[in-house]
Structures are given as structure tokens and as C-alpha cells.
C-alpha positions as CSV (number, residue, x, y, z in Angstrom):
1,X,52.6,30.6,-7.8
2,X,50.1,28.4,-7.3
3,X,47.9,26.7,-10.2
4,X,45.5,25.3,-7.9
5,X,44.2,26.7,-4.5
6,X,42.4,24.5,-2.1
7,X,40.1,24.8,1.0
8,X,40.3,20.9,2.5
9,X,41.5,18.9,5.2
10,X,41.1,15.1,4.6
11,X,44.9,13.8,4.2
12,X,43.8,11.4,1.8
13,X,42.4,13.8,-0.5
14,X,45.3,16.2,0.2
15,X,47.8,13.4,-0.7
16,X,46.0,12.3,-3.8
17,X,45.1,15.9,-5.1
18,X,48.7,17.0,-4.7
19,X,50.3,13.6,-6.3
20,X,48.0,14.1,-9.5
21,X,49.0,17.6,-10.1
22,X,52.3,16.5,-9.7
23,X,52.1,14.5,-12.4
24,X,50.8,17.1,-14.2
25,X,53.0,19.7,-13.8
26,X,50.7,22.1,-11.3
27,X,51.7,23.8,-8.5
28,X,49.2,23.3,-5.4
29,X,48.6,25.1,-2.1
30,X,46.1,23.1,0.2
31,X,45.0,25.1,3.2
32,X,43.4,24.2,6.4
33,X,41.7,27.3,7.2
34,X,39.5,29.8,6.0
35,X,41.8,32.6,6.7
36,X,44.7,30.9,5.0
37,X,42.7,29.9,2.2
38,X,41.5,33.2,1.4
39,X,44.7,34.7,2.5
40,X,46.4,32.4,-0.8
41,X,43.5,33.1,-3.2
42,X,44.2,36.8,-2.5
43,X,47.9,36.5,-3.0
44,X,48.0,33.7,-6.1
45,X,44.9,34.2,-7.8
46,X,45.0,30.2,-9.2
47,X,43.5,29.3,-12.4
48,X,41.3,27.0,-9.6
49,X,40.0,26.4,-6.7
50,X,38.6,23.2,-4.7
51,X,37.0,22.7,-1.9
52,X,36.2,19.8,0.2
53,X,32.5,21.1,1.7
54,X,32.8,18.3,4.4
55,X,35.6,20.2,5.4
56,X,35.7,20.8,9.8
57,X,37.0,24.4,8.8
58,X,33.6,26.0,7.7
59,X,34.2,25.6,4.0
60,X,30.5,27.5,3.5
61,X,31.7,30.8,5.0
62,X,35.4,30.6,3.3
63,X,33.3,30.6,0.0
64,X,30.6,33.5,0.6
65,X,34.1,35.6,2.2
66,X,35.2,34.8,-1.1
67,X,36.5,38.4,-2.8
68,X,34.3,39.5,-6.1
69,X,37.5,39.0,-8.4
70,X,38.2,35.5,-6.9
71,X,34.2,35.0,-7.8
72,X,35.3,34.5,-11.0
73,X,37.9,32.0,-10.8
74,X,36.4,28.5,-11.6
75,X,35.5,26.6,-8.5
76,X,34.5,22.9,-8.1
77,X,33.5,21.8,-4.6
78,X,32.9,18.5,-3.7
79,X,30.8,15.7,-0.9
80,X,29.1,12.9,0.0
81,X,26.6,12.4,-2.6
82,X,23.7,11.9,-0.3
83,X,24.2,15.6,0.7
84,X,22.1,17.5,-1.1
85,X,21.1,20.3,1.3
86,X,24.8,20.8,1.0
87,X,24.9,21.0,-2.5
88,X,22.5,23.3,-2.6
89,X,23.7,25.6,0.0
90,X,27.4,25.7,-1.7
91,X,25.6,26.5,-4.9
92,X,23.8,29.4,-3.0
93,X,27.5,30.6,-2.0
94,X,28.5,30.9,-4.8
95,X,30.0,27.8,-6.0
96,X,28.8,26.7,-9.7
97,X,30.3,23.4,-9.9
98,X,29.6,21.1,-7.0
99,X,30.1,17.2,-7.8
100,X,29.8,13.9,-5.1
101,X,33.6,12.9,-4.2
102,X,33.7,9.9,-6.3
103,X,32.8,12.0,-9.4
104,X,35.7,14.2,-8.4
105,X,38.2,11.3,-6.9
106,X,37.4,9.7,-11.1
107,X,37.8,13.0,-13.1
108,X,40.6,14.6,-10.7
109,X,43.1,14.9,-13.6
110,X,40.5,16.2,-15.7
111,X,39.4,18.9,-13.2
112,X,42.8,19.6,-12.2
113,X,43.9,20.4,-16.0
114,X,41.6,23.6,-16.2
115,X,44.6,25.4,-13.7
116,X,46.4,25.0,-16.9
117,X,43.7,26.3,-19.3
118,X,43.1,28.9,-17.1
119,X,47.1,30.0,-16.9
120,X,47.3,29.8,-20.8
């Protein structure tokens, strides 16, 4: 099962998300795709999801195909801070939480730890 589902393809951000939930004891499934994306929140249902909206993969659509029940798992996207069309557009999809990367790079462990809220 997965704790923590997410939508991005940056291998720096994969290899740091996945090493800090390592440490804390979450299980994490990083897709490339839409499809597969959707495909694990429909499977796992994680106690979160991320997603990296300067993803190539059309991170906008993946959240707006997002199923009503997976609406209400917590969600926290992330940019460039200068983006704020984006921002705004994510927020219009659906997302609630959207934060510039270096907000979510410094808090990671922090936003991570609400999987295991969420599981509790």
C-alpha cells in the first residue's frame, strides 16, 4: 500500500521525496503519467497525494480526472513561485494546498507525515 501517491517527474524531487519518507517509515509510489497516477490513486487510496504542477505529463488534467472520493484525500501541489497563473489554475482543479518548491523542498518531512495521520 502506498502512504503517499505522487504525480511528478523531476528525479531530484523523486529521489529526495522517496529518501525522506524512507526515513519516515512511508511507503511511496511516484508516477510519471496521468494514467498511472490515477490508475494508483484508484487502487491505494494514500493518506496523500503530491504533485509537481511543472510536471511534462499534464499534471492539470491528472487533477480535474481526479475521482470524487480521491477529491477528498489531502493534496499539496507544488512550483516555481513566480507562477501564479499556475497556482491559481491548480486551485481551480481542485487542489487546496498549492505551495512554491522551496516551501515544499523545507517542510517535506512535515507534509509527508500527514500520510501517517491520515492512515491512523
Amino acid at each position: 500500500m502506498a502512504d503517499v501517491v505522487a504525480l511528478m517527474d523531476d528525479l531530484f524531487f523523486q529521489a529526495k521525496v522517496m529518501e525522506t519518507a524512507k526515513h519516515l517509515g512511508l511507503n511511496v509510489r511516484i508516477c510519471g503519467t496521468p494514467d498511472a497516477f490515477l490508475s494508483e490513486i484508484g487502487q491505494r487510496a494514500p493518506g496523500l497525494i503530491v504533485v509537481d504542477l511543472n510536471a511534462r505529463s499534464e499534471p492539470l488534467s491528472a487533477i480535474e480526472r481526479l475521482p470524487a472520493g480521491a477529491r477528498e484525500i489531502p493534496m499539496v501541489a507544488f512550483l516555481s513561485h513566480v507562477q501564479t497563473d499556475l497556482a491559481a489554475k491548480a486551485r481551480a482543479a481542485g487542489c487546496r494546498e498549492v505551495m512554491p518548491r522551496s516551501q515544499f523542498t523545507q517542510n517535506l518531512a512535515t507534509i509527508l507525515t500527514r500520510a501517517k495521520s491520515q492512515a491512523s
